[in-house]
Each structure stands twice: as C-alpha cells, then as structure tokens.
C-alpha positions in Angstrom: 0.0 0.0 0.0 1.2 3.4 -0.8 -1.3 6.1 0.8 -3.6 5.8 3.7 -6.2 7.8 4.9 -6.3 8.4 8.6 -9.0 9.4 11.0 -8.8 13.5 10.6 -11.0 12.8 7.0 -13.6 11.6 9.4 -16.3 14.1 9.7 -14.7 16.3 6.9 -15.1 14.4 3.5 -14.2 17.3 1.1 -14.1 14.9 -1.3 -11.4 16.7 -3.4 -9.1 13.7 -3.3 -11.4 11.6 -5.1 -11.3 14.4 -7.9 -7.8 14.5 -8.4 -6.7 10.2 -8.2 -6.2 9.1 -11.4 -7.1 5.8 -10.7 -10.2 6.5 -9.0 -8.8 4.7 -5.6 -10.2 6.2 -3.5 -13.9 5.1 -1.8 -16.8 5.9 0.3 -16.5 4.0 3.6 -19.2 5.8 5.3 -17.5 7.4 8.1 -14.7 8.5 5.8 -12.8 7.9 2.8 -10.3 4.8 2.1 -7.5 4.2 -0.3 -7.7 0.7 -2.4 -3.8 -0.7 -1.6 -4.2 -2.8 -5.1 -5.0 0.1 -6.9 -2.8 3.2 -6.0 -0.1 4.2 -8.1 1.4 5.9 -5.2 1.7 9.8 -7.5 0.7 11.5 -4.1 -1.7 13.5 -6.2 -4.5 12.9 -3.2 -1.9 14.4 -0.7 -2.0 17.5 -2.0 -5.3 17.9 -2.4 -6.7 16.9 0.9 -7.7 20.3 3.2 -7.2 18.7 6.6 -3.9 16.3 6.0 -5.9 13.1 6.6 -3.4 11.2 3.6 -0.2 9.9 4.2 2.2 7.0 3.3 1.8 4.1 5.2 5.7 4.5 6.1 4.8 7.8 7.8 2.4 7.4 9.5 3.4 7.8 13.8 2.0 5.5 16.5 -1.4 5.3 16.4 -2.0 6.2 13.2 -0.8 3.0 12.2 -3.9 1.4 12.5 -5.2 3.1 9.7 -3.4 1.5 7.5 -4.9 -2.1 8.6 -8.6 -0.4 8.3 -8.2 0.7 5.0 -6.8 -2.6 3.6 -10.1 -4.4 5.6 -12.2 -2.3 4.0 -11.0 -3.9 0.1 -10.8 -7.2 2.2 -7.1 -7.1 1.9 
C-alpha cells in the first residue's frame, strides 16, 4: 500500500481527493474515505489535495495512526 487515509478525513469528507486520483482509488467508507492498496499508483496526487492532511504514506504514519493502515486494507478485504 502506498497512501492511507487516517481518521482526521472523518467528519470532513471534502471529497477533493477523489477528484484528483487518477485511478479512481479512493472510496466511500461511510465514516470516511479509504484508499484501495491494489489500486494506487502511489503519484501522491491525493496528498495535495486533501484540506485537513488526513493522507499519508503508510511508512509515515506515527504511533497510532498506524492502524489506519490495517482499516483501509479491511475495507478492500485485503
């Protein structure tokens, strides 16, 4: 997996990473948004677009952010 979308999208849901992946990765999981692991390309385009800094790369995310990573991989039953 390349990108992860943490808990601070919760709530939020601009939706203006879903406009900008250009492999249309990214999907509704109710509460908040989650990255397909099998389908990013890892071009960090969703990064920059996000307004509260919910995306990051699953090597950077910090202590309990971790978990994130595992929820968005459960989500594509990865």
């Amino acid at each position: 997996m390349a990108y992860v979308i943490t808990d601070r999208c919760a709530g939020v849901r601009d939706g203006a990473c879903r406009e900008v992946c250009p492999k249309d990765c990214i999907h509704d999981a109710g509460a908040q948004f989650v990255i397909d692991p099998e389908e990013c390309i890892d071009c960090g385009a969703c990064v920059v677009a996000c307004p509260v800094g919910a995306i990051a790369h699953e090597d950077d995310l910090v202590g309990a952010e971790g978990v994130f990573a595992q929820v968005n991989r459960a989500f594509f039953g990865r």
